[in-house]
N, C-alpha and C positions, 0 to 999 in steps of 0.2 A: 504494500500500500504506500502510496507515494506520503510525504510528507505534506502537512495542509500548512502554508506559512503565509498566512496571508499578510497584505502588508510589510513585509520583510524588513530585518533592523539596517541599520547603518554597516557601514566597515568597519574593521578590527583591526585600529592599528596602522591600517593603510591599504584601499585597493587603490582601484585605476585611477583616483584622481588624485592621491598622494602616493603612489607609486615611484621610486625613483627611478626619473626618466622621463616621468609623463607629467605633462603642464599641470596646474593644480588647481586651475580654474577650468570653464565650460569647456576646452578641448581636455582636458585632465577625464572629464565625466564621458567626452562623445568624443574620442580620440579621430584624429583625422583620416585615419585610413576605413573609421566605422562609419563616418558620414559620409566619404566617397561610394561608399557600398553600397548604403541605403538613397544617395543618389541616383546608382543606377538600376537600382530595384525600382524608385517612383517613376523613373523615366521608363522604364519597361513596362512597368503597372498600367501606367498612363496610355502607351501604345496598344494595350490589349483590353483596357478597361470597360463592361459589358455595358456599365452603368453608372457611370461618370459624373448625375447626378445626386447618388445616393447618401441621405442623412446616418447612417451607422456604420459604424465600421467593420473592415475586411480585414484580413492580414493575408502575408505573404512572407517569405523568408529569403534573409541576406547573411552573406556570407564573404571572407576575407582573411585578411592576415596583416598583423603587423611586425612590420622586420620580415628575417630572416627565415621565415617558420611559414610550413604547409596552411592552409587555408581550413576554414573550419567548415562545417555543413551544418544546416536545419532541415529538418525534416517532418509530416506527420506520422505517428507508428501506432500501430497498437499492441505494444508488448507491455505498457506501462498507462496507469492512470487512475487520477483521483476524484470519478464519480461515477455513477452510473452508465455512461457512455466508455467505451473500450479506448479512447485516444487520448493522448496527448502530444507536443510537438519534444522530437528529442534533439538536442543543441550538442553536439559533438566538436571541444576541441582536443585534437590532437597533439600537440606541438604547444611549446612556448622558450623563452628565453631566460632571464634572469631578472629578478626585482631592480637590479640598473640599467636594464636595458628597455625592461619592459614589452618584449616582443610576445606577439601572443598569436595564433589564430583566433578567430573570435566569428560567431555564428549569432541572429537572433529572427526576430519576430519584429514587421512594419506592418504598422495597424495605419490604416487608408480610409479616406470620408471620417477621419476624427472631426469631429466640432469644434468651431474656433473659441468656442469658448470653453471654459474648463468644466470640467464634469463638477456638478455638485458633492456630488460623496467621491470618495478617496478611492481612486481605483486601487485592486488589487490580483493576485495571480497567487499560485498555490506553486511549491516547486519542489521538486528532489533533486540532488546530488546523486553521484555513484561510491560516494566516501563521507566521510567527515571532516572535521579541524574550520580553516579560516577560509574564506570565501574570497579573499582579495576584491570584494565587491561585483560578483555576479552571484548570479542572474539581476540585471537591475531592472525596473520600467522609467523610461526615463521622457519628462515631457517638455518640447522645446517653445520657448516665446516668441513672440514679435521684438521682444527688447534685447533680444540676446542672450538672454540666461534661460535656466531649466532648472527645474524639479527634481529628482528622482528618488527610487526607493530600493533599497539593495541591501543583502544579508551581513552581519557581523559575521557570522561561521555558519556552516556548511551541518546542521545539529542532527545527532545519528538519528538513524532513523529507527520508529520504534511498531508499534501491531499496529496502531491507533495511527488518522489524521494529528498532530499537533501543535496548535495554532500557534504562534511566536508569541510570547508573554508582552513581548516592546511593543506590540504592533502598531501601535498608536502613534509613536512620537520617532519613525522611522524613516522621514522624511529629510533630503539636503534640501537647500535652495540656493544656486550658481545663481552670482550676477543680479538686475535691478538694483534699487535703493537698499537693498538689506547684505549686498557684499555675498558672502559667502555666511550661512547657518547651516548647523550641524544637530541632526538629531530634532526634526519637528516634528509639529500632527503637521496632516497633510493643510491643514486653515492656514497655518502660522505660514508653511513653506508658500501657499499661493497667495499671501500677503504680499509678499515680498514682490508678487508680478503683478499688482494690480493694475487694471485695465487694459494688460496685452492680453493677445489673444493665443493661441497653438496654433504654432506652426507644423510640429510634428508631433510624435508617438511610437516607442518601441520599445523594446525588450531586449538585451544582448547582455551576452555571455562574454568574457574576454579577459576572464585570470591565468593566463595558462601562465605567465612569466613566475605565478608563485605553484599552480595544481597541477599542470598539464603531462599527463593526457588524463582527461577529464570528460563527463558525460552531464548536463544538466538536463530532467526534465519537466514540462512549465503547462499549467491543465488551468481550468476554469480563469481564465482571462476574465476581468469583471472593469469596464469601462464602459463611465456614462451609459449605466444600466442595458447593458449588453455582454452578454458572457458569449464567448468565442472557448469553445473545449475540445471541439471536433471539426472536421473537413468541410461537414454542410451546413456550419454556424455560417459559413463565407457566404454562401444564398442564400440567408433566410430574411 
């Protein structure tokens, strides 16, 4: 049974955005070879898209590498999942480098037709590891502004996994906030964290994986998506 963690705590110590090597503001959180990725994920999206008008969102999966190291993959599978429905998406990286260098494969999840405006309730996602210890800050959900800065919500450690779902005791106050009038905050509810953005809108939305510099080779995987009341857990949440 997958682990149920919803809302997911902070980092431990330091993932990807105090990682030595990686910037330690909004490229620190959305490293640049992750947002070249999920660039050409929307630009493909956008080429093939059924429904281009549609108020809820889809996802789709990107994939890359930073540095030196093999490229990671997303996938849906059903060998693993955490509800009634047989699927979840499994995030495989393979490779990474070292905490100074920071290279990693890195795999995630691009959620498409997000609303410019921010969800009311706090989104969240449920996720498993294939180990325990520190998470170097994945699996994260990370949400980007008009102003430049982002949100996001990402694990202290990787918590073994036990018979039972079991919720994260922090889940509450689990939230960063990169950039606007608030600088950098560590450890919000998700209220406090979109304080910090008031009156921009979302630009993007996603999910990625990309510790391997401290876990690799590593498997994360990420079930009952729950954004601006729409859960995505399976292949035919994408048309409903």
């Amino acid at each position: 049974m997958k682990q149920s963690l919803l809302m997911v705590a902070g980092l431990l110590g330091g993932g990807v955005a105090c990682a030595p090597g990686a910037d330690p503001g909004a490229k620190g959180v959305v490293p640049a070879a992750v947002s070249q990725a999920l660039a050409a994920d929307n630009a493909a999206f956008a080429a093939t898209d059924p429904n281009p008008g549609r108020q809820t969102i889809s996802v789709s999966f990107f994939a890359g590498h930073i540095g030196r190291v093999r490229s990671g993959s997303g996938h849906w599978t059903n060998t693993d999942s955490n509800d009634s429905d047989p699927f979840s998406v499994e995030i495989d990286v393979p490779e990474g480098g070292t905490p100074a260098n920071g290279f990693s494969s890195f795999a995630g999840i691009n959620f498409h037709h997000a609303p410019a405006l921010p969800p009311a309730n706090a989104p969240s996602f449920d996720f498993k590891a294939d180990r325990s210890g520190d998470s170097g800050g994945s699996p994260r959900l990370v949400m980007v502004f008009s102003d430049g800065g982002n949100i996001n919500l990402r694990p202290h450690a990787w918590i073994s996994e036990g018979p039972n779902p079991t919720p994260d005791p922090s889940a509450a106050t689990n939230w960063d906030s990169v950039g606007g009038p608030c600088g950098f905050r560590y450890e919000q509810t998700y209220e406090a964290a979109l304080a910090c953005h008031t009156g921009a809108t979302v630009t993007a939305a996603s999910i990625v994986s990309d510790s391997g510099w401290l876990n690799a080779p590593y498997k994360n995987w990420i079930d009952n998506i729950q954004y601006d009341g729409r859960t995505i857990s399976q292949p035919s949440d994408n048309t409903n």
